[in-house]
C-alpha positions in Angstrom: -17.8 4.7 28.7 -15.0 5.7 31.3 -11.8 3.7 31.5 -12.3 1.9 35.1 -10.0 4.5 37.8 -6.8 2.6 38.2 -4.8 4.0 41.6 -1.3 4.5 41.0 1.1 2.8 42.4 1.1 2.9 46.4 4.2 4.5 47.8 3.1 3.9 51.1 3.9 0.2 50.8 6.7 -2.1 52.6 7.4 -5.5 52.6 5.4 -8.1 54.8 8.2 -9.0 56.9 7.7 -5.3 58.2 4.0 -6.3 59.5 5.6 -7.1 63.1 7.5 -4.2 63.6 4.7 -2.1 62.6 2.6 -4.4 64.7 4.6 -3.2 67.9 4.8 0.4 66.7 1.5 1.1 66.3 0.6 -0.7 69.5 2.6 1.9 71.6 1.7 4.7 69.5 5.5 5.1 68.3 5.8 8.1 66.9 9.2 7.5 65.4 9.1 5.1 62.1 10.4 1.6 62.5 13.6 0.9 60.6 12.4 1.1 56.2 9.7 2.9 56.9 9.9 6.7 55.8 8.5 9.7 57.8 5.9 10.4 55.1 4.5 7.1 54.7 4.4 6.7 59.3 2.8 10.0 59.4 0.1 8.4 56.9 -0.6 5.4 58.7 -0.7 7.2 62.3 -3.2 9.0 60.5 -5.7 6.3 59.6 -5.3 4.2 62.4 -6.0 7.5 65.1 -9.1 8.0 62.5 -10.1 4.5 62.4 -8.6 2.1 65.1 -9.8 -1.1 64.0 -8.1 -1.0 60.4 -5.7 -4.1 59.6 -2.2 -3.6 59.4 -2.7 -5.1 55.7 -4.7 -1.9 54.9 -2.2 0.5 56.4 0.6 -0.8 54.1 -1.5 0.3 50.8 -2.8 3.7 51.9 -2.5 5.8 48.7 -4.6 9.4 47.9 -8.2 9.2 47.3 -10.7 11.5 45.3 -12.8 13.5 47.8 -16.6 13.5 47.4 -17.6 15.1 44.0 -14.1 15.7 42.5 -12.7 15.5 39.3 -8.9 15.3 38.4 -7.0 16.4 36.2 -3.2 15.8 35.8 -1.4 17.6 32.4 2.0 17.6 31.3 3.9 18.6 28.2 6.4 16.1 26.5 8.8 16.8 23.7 9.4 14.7 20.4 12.6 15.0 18.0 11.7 17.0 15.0 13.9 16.2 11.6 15.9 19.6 12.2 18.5 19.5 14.4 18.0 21.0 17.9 14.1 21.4 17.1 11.6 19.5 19.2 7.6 19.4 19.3 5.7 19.8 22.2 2.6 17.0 22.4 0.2 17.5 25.4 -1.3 14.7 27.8 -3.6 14.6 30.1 -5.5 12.6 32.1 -9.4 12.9 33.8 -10.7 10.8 36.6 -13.9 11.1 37.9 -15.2 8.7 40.4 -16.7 6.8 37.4 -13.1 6.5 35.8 -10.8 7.9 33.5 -9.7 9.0 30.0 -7.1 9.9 28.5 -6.6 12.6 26.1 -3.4 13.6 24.2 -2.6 16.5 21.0 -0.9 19.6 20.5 -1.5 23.0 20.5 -4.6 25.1 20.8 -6.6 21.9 19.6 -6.0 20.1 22.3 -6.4 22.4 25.2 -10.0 23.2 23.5 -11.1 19.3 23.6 -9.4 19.3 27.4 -11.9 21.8 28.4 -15.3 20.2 26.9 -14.0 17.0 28.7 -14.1 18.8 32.1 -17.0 21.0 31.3 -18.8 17.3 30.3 -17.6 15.7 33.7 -18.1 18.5 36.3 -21.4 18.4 38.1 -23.2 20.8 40.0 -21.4 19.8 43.0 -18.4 19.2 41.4 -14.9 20.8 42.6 -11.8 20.4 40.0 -8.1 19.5 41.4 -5.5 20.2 38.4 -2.3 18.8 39.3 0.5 20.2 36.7 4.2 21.2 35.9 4.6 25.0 36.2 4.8 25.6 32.5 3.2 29.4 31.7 0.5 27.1 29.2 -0.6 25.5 31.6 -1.0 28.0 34.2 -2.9 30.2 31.6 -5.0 27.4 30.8 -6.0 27.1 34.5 -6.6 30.9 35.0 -7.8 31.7 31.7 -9.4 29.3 30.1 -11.3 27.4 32.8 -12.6 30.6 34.2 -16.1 29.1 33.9 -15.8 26.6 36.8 -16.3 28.2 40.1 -14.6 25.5 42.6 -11.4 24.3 41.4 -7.8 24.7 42.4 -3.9 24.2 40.7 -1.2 22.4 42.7 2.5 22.1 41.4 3.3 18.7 40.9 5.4 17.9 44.2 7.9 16.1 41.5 8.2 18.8 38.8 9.0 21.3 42.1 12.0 19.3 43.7 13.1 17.7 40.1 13.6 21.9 39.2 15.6 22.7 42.5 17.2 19.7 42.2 18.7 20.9 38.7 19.2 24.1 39.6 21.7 23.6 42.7 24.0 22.2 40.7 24.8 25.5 39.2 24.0 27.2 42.6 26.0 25.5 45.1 29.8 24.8 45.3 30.3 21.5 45.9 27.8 18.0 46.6 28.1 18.7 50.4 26.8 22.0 50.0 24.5 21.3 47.4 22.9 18.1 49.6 22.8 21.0 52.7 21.0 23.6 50.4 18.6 21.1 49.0 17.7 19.6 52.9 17.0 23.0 54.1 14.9 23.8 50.5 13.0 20.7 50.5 11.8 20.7 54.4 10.4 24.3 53.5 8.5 23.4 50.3 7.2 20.0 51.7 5.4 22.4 54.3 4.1 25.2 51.9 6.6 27.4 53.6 7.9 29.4 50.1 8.3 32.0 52.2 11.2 30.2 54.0 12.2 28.5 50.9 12.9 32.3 49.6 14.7 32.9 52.6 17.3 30.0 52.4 17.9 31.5 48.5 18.3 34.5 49.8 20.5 33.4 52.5 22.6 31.6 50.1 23.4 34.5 47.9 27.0 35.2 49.3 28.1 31.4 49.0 26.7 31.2 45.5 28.9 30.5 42.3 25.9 31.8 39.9 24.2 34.3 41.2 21.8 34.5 37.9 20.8 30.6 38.4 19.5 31.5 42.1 17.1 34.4 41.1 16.6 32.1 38.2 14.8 29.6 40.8 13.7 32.6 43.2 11.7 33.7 40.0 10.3 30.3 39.9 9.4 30.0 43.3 7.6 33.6 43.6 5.8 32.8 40.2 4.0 29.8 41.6 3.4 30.8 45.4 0.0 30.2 45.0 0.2 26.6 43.5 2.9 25.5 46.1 0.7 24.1 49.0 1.3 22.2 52.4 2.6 19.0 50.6 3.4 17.1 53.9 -0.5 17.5 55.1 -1.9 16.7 52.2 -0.1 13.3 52.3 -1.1 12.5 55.9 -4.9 13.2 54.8 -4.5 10.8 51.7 -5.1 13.6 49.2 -3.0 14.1 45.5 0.2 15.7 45.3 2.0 14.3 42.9 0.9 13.8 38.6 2.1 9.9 38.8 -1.0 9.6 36.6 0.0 11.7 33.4 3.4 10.7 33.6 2.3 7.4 33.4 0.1 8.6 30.5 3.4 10.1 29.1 5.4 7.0 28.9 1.8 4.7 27.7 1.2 7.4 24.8 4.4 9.4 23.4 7.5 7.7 25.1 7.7 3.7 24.6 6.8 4.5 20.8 8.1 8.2 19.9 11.3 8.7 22.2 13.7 6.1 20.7 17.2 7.0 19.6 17.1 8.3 16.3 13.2 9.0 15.6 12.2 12.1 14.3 8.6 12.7 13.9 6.7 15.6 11.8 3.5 17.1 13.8 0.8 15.6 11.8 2.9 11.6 12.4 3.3 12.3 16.0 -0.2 13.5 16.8 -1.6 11.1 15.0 0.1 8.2 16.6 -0.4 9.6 20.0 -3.9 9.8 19.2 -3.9 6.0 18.4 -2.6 5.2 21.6 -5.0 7.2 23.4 -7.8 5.6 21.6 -6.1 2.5 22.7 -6.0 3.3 26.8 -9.6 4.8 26.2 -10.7 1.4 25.7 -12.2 2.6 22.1 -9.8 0.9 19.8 -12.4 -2.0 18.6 -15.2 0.4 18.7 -13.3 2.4 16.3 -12.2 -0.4 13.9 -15.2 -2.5 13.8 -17.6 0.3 13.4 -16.0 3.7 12.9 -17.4 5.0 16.0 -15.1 7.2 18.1 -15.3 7.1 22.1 -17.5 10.2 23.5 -14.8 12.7 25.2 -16.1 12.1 28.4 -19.7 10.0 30.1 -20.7 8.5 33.2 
């Protein structure tokens, strides 16, 4: 049994008293936005309603990304626990599967886990079946994309829009000298990587090599950049068609399995206490937890 597929939440929503402005906006095909409305979320909705005319304003406000015919994804992320020694953390693995039947959650550590994460997709691909993995740019994960899953044919790796601006974000503040220019290098940065233009994005680093106050911090995020070309795609169309660009999912699935219970002040965990509480929750969120109790039956990893 699949958990049923619960969308995230819709970032493409405003408030009601909107619905007349956007009323009149969409009536003379305004290109510009009305007023609390971003340029991501109008270039969404111009989208739909050019595609299909007759949709209700109602609908427009709650557009969100939808899986394409046949498709299964998968978001994965890493999240780190205190260990008892100071300065020494361990790394528990989440991820998260939706097929068009629903979801399941899966969470461990190590070799283990990426192992069961791979019979899960190998049990919910199809014939037909293409795989979207949306994922931080960690080297694990990128291996287990290119490595590892080299048995299915049609699938694809996109860097989580998030992880990408949350690690220029970081990195400018070492870079640049000063907010001002800090908010000027992150404006030109972020309008070239919400295209897919790395190219450009390497350009403006470049560019800002003379004016930089750590030089090692920019090739640090040039390296970054030029190691994950091929995962960094056209994030702006990719939101005006509806499709996933983001890993709201598994970060949720962080925070449900590891976070409200593990990341307190003061907890330390050992390995064996932190998988095995993660593994709880998961069972929980699975939707297996009075299977398990009652009978001592544990959920299949994945079934339609």
């Amino acid at each position: 049994m699949l958990v049923p597929h619960a969308q995230p939440r819709r970032r493409a929503g405003w408030p009601a008293e909107l619905n007349a402005a956007v009323d009149v906006a969409l009536a003379s095909e305004q290109v510009r936005p009305p007023d609390g409305i971003s340029w991501a979320d109008w270039e969404r909705v111009l989208a739909a309603r050019h595609a299909e005319a007759t949709r209700p304003v109602e609908e427009l406000r709650h557009l969100g990304p939808e899986l394409e015919a046949e498709q299964v994804l998968l978001t994965i992320d890493e999240v780190l626990t205190r260990k008892p020694e100071a300065g020494h953390f361990l790394e528990l693995r989440t991820a998260r599967i939706i097929t068009e039947h629903g979801s399941r959650y899966l969470s461990g550590v190590g070799i283990a886990f990426l192992q069961r994460l791979q019979l899960a997709l190998l049990l919910g691909l199809g014939p037909l079946s293409s795989l979207l993995v949306l994922a931080a740019g960690a080297r694990s994960l990128r291996s287990f994309f290119t490595d590892t899953l080299t048995m299915v044919a049609n699938k694809r790796m996109l860097l989580d829009w998030h992880d990408l601006k949350q690690k220029c974000l970081e990195l400018s503040s070492r870079i640049c000298r000063g907010k001002t220019a800090k908010a000027h290098f992150l404006r030109r940065l972020y309008r070239r990587l919400w295209r897919g233009d790395v190219g450009g994005a390497i350009a403006v680093l470049e560019a800002e090599r003379g004016e930089t106050k750590n030089e090692a911090k920019l090739d640090e995020l040039l390296g970054y950049l030029q190691a994950r070309q091929l995962w960094i795609p056209n994030e702006r169309q990719r939101r005006i068609e509806r499709k996933y660009i983001g890993s709201a999912h598994v970060e949720k699935a962080n925070d449900l399995i590891v976070a409200r219970r593990q990341k307190k002040r003061g907890m330390q965990w050992s390995e064996a206490t932190s998988d095995a509480l993660a593994a709880l929750r998961t069972l929980m969120l699975n939707g297996g937890w009075e299977r398990y109790w009652q009978t001592r039956e544990v959920l299949p990893l994945l079934a339609a």
